[in-house]
C-alpha positions in Angstrom: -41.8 35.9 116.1 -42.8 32.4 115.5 -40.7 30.5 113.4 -43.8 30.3 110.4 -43.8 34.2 110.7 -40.2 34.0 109.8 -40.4 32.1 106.8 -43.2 34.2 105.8 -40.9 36.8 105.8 -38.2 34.9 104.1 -40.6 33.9 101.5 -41.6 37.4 100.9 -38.3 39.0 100.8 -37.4 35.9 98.6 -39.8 37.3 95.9 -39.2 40.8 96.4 -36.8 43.2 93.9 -35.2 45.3 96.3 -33.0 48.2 94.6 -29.3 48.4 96.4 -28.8 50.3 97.6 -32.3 50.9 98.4 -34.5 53.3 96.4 -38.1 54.1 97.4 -38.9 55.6 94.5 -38.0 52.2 92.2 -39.5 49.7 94.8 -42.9 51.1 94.5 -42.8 51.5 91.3 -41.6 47.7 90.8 -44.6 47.0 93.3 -47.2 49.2 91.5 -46.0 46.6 88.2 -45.9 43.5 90.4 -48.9 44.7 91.5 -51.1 46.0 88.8 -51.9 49.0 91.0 -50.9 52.4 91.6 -49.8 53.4 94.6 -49.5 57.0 95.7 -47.4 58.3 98.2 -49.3 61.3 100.1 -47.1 63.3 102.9 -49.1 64.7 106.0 -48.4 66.2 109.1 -49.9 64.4 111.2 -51.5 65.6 114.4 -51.9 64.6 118.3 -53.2 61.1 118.5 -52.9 60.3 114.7 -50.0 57.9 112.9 -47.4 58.7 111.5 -48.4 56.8 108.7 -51.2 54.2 107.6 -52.6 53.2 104.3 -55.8 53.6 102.3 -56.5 51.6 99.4 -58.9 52.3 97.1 -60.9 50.7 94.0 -58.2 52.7 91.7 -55.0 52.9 93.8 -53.3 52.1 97.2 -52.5 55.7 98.7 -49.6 55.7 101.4 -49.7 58.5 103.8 -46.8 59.1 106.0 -45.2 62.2 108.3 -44.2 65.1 106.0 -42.6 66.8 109.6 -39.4 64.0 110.0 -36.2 62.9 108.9 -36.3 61.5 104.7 -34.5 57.8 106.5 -37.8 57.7 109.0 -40.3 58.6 106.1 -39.0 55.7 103.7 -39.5 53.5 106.9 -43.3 55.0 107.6 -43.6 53.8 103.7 -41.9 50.6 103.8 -44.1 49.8 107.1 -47.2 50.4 105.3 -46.0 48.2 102.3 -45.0 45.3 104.2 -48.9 45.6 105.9 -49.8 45.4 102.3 -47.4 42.5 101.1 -48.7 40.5 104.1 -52.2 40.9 103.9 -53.4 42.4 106.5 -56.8 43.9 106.4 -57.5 46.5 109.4 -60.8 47.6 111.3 -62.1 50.0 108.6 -64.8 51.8 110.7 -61.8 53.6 113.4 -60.3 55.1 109.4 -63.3 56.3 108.0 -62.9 59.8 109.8 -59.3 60.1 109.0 -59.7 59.0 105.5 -62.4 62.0 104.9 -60.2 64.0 106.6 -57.1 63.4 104.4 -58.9 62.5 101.1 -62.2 63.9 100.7 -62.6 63.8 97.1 -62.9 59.6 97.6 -65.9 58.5 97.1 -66.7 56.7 100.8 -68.1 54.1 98.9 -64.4 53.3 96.6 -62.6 53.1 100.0 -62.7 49.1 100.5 -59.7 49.4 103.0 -58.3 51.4 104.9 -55.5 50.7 107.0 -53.1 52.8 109.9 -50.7 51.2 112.5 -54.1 51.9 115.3 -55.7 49.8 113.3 -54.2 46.5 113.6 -53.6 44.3 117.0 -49.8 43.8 117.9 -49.4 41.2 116.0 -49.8 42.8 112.7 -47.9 45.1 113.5 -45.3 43.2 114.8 -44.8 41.3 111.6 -45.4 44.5 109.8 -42.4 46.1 111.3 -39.7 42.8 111.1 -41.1 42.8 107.5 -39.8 46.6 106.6 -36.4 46.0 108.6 -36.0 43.1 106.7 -36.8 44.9 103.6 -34.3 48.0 104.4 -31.8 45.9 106.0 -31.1 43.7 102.8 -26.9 43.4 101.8 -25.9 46.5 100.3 -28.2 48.9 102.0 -27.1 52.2 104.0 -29.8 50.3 106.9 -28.0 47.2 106.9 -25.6 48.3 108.8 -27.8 49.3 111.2 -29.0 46.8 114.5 -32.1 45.3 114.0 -34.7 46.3 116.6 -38.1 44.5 118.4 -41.6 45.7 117.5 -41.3 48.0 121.2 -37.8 49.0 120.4 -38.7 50.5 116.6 -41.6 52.1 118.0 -39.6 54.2 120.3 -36.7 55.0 118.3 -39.6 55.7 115.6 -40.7 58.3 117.8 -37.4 59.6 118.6 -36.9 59.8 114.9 -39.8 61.7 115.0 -38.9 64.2 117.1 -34.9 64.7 116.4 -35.3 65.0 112.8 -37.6 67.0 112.6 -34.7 69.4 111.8 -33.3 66.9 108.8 -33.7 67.8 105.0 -37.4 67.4 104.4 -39.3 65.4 101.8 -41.2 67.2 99.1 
């Protein structure tokens, strides 16, 4: 990370109203405020060769889609990925979505979906500064994750999918 992605960062977190200890339910509903949008959180079980998690936005609302079939810690950090894509801007290659977003949401209108956006869909930058951004966001003072070691963009992705697999037994989101 260069040092202007940091302060990014910084600067983001910096305007941020993080709930400690941390509550996904009141950050996105301070973000839908900040905002002026809604955002929906959809779970899905996601299949071979999909994400765990990506988001759609919409002309009306962003909708969050994250893995239904893992632990409740590993689902707020799906979300809090696919926030921190949103905080930072990041606009994915819509065409590779389109399918999926059909798939998940067919009562959208193709022609509302102006982005759609999942972890294949961004280069590894993005997703690089997407990931640092949600450990940043989890790992603020006073959270059960900031206790926890901070890990690279290769290191989360593999204890992501270790997550994946070993909690699949954990208490399970509704």
């Amino acid at each position: 990370m260069t040092a202007e992605g940091t302060e990014r960062h910084a600067a983001i977190i910096r305007d941020l109203e993080i709930p400690v200890p941390f509550d996904l339910g009141l950050f996105v509903a301070w973000l839908q405020r900040r905002r002026g949008r809604g955002i929906r959180l959809c779970p899905f079980r996601s299949g071979a060769g999909m994400p765990c998690g990506f988001w759609i936005g919409t002309a009306e609302a962003d909708c969050i889609y994250y893995e239904r079939a893992t632990s409740a810690f590993h689902q707020t950090h799906i979300v809090t990925h696919e926030i921190a894509h949103m905080l930072l801007g990041h606009r994915g290659r819509t065409p590779v979505w389109q399918g999926v977003a059909r798939v998940l949401a067919p009562d959208l209108d193709p022609e509302l979906i102006r982005l759609i956006l999942g972890r294949g869909a961004y280069g590894a930058r993005e997703e690089e500064e997407a990931e640092t951004l949600a450990s940043l966001i989890l790992q603020q003072p006073g959270n059960p994750a900031s206790s926890m070691p901070s890990a690279g963009y290769e290191d989360a992705r593999v204890l992501g999918r270790l997550q994946h697999v070993w909690g699949r037994g954990s208490r399970q989101a509704a």
